[in-house]
N, C-alpha and C positions, 0 to 999 in steps of 0.2 A: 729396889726402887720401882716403881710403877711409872710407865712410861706412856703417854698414850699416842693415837693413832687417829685421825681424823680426814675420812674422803670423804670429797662430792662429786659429783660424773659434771657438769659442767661451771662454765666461769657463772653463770647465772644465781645458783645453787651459794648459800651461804653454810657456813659449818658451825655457827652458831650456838647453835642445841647442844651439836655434840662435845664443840668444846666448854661448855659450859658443866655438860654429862661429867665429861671428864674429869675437872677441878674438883667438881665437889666428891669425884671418886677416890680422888688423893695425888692425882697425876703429880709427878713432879716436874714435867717436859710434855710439850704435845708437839707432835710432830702432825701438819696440815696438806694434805693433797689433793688436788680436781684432778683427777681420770680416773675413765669410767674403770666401772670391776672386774670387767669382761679384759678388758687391757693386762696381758703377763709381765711385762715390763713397768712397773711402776718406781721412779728413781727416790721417790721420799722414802717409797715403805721401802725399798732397799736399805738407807740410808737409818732407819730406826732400826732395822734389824742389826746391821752393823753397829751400829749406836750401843746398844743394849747388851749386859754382861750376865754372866751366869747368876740366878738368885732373882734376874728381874722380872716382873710382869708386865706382860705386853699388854691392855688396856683399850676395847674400843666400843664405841656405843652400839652398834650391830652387827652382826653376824655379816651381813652381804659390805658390809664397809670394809671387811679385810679382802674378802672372796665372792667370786660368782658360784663354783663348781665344788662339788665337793672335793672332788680332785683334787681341785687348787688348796682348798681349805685344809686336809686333811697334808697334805706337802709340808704346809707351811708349820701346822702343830707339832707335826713330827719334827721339821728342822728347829722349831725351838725346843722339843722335847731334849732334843742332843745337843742340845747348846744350855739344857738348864734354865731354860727362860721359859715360864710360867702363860697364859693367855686368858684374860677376863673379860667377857662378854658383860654388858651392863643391862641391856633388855630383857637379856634370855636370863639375865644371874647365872653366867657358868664361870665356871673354873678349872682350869684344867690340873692346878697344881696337886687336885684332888682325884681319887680312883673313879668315884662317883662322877664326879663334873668331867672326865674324860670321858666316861660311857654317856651320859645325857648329851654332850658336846657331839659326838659322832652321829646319835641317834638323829639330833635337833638337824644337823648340815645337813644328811639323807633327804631328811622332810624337805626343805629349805631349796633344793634342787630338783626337789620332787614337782615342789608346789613351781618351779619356773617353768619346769617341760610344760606341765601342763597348762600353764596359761600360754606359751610357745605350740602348744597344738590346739588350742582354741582360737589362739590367731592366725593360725595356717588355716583350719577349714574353714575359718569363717569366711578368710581371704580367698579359696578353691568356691565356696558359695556363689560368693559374689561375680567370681571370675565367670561360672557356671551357668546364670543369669543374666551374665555380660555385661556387667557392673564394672566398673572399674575404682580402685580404692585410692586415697590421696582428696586433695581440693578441689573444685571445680577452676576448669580452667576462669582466667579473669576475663579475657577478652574472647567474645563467637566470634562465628563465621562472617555474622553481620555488623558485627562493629570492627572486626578490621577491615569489611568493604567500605566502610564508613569514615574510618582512619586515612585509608589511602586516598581518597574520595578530598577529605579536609588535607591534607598533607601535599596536596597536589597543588594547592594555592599558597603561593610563597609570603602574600602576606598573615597567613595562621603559622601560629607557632608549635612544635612540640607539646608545650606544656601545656596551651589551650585545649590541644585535640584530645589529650589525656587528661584533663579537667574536664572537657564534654560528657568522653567515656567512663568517668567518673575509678579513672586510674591513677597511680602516679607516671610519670616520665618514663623514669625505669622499668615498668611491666611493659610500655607502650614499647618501648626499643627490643625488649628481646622478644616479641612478637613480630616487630619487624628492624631487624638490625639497623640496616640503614635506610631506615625511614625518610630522610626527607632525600636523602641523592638517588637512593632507586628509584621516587615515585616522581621526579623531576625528570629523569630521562624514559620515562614511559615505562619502566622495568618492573614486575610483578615485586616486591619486596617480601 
């Protein structure tokens, strides 16, 4: 029976494609999961692994949708190799029920974790660059130095509201407060907020 296997790393992310991949693969059962790959504890794919009986294939649309590491990847082929259960990649076309598609399957994960370092050390120096030049990486904060003297400044007249002053700053509410928590009680008692 061909069983398939379907992750997404967040609620955002829809599965879609792949269970779509899957259907027309032959799936007879798809089992669906959001967390990300990097996560060891995964209770679906626990749960299809258990599922799944000698003779089956395990079925999924990418290589990184079962594993991050080849590590990881390479655990998991072996525990279904000893269990008889078979594993089809559908992008890469692999197969491991075969000698062939086990040596390409090996070779492919290598790559596959190769190619992650290395975009993992292009965003480390890029991020040492930046650091180096004294950059700093992330958003630019929402509110300066001079719109929250400006904030407090309006905030300090009890007939402006929250939401005005953060409509002026061209913020919502919520950026204005954690910039200053208690915005309207600190700046009523003369307290730096």
């Amino acid at each position: 029976m061909l069983i398939g296997y379907a992750r997404v790393s967040t609620r955002d992310q829809k599965p879609h494609l792949q269970q779509d991949a899957l259907r027309e693969a032959g799936c007879e059962r798809i089992f669906e999961e959001t967390a990300s790959g990097a996560q060891r504890d995964r209770p679906i794919l626990k749960a299809t692994l258990e599922f799944m009986r000698p003779g089956d294939t395990l079925v999924v649309w990418k290589l990184d949708r079962l594993a991050r590491s080849t590590q990881q990847l390479l655990e998991t082929v072996e525990y279904l190799a000893e269990r008889g259960i078979g594993l089809k990649i559908l992008t890469q076309n692999l197969d491991t029920t075969s000698a062939g598609g086990r040596l390409i399957f090996t070779v492919f994960s290598a790559i596959a974790e190769f190619e992650r370092e290395v975009i993992r050390e292009r965003t480390r120096a890029g991020l040492e660059a930046a650091r180096a030049r004294r950059r700093q990486g992330g958003r630019p904060k929402a509110l300066s130095a001079k719109d929250l003297k400006q904030a407090r400044a309006l905030l300090a007249d009890p007939e402006i509201t929250v939401e005005e002053v953060a409509r002026r700053l061209g913020v919502g509410p919520s950026t204005l407060y954690r910039y200053l928590p208690a915005a309207r009680h600190s700046v009523r008692e003369g307290q730096q907020p």
